[in-house]
C-alpha positions as CSV (number, residue, x, y, z in Angstrom):
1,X,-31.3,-45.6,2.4
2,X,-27.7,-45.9,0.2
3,X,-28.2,-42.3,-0.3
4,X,-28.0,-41.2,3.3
5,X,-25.2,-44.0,3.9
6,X,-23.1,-42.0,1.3
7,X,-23.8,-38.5,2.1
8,X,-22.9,-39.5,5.6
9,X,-19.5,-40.8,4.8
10,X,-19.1,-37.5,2.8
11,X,-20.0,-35.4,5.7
12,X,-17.6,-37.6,7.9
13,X,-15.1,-36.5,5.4
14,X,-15.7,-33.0,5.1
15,X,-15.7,-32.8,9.2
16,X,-12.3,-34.5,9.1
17,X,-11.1,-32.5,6.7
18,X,-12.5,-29.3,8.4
19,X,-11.2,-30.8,11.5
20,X,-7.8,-31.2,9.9
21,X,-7.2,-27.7,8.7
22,X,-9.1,-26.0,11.8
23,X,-6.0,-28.2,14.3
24,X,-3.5,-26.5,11.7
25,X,-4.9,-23.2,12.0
26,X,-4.7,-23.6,15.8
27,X,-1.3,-24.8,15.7
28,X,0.1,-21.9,13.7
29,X,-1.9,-19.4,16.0
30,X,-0.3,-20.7,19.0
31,X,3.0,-20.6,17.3
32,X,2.1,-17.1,15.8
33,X,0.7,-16.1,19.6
34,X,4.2,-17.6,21.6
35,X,6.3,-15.2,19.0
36,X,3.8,-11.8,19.7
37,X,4.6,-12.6,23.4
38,X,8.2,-13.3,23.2
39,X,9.1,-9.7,21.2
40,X,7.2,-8.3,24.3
41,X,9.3,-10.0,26.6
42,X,12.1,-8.2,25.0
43,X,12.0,-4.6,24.9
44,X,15.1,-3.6,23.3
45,X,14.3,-5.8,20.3
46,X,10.9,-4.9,20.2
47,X,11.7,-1.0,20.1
48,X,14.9,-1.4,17.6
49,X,12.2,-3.6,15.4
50,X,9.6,-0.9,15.3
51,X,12.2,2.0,14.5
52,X,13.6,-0.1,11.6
53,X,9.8,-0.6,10.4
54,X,9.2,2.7,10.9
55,X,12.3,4.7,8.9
56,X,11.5,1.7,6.3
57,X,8.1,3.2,6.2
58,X,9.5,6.2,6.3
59,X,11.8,6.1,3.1
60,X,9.4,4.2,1.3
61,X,6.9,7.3,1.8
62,X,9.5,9.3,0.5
63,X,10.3,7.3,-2.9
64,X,7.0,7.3,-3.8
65,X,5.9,10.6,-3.1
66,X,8.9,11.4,-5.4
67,X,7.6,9.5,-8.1
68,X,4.0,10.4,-7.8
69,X,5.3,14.3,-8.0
70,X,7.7,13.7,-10.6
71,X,4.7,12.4,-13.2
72,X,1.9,15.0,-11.7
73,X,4.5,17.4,-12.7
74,X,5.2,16.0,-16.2
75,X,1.4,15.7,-16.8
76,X,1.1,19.7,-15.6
77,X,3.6,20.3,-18.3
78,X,2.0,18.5,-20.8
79,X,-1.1,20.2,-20.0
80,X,0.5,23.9,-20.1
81,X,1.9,23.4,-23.4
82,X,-0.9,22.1,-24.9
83,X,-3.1,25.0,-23.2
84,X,-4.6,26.9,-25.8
85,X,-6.5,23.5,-26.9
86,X,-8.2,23.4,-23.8
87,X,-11.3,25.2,-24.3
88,X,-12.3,25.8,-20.8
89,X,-9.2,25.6,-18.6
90,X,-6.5,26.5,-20.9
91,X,-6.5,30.4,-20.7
92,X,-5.6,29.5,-17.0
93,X,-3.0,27.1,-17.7
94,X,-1.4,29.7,-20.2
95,X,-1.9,32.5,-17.4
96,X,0.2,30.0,-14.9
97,X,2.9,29.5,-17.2
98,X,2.9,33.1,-18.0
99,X,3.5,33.6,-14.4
100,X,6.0,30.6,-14.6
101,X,8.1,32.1,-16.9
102,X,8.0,35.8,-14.9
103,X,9.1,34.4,-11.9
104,X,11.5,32.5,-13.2
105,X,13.5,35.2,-15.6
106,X,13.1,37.7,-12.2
107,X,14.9,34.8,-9.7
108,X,18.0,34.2,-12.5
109,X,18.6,38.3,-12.6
């Protein structure tokens, strides 16, 4: 009997609890909900908000397509220079810096 007496007053506690945080939720929702409506109330802001977001977006893109070309290139270079210890793939490598190097001395003349 004193078993189900306390594993009642822990479920009572875990349903307040769960109560307690599910009220919170709710209340942040609503709060969350009444802001969503309010930027659609106001167009102006709503559409200067999203062009911001979006050239933000838009740089950010940018950067790190930069830096994601900047080290595929410094691995390619590594690569070609180190191309006649590839066994498979490096007589291609050599060929494309061969070609490199052509194009290259022809475009400075």
């Amino acid at each position: 009997m004193e078993e189900k007496g306390i594993k009642k007053e822990e479920d009572v506690k875990a349903l307040e609890k769960l109560k307690t945080t599910v009220q919170g939720l709710s209340a942040h929702l609503e709060k969350l909900r009444s802001e969503y409506v309010e930027l659609f109330k106001k167009p102006r802001k709503f559409i200067w908000m999203n062009l911001f977001l979006g050239i933000v977006r838009g740089v950010g893109m940018f950067i790190g397509m930069a830096v994601l070309g900047a080290i595929l290139v410094a691995i390619g270079t590594m690569i070609m220079k180190k191309g006649e210890a590839l066994p498979i793939i490096g007589d291609f490598f050599i060929k494309i810096n061969q070609v490199m190097d052509q194009v290259l001395k022809t475009s400075g003349k």
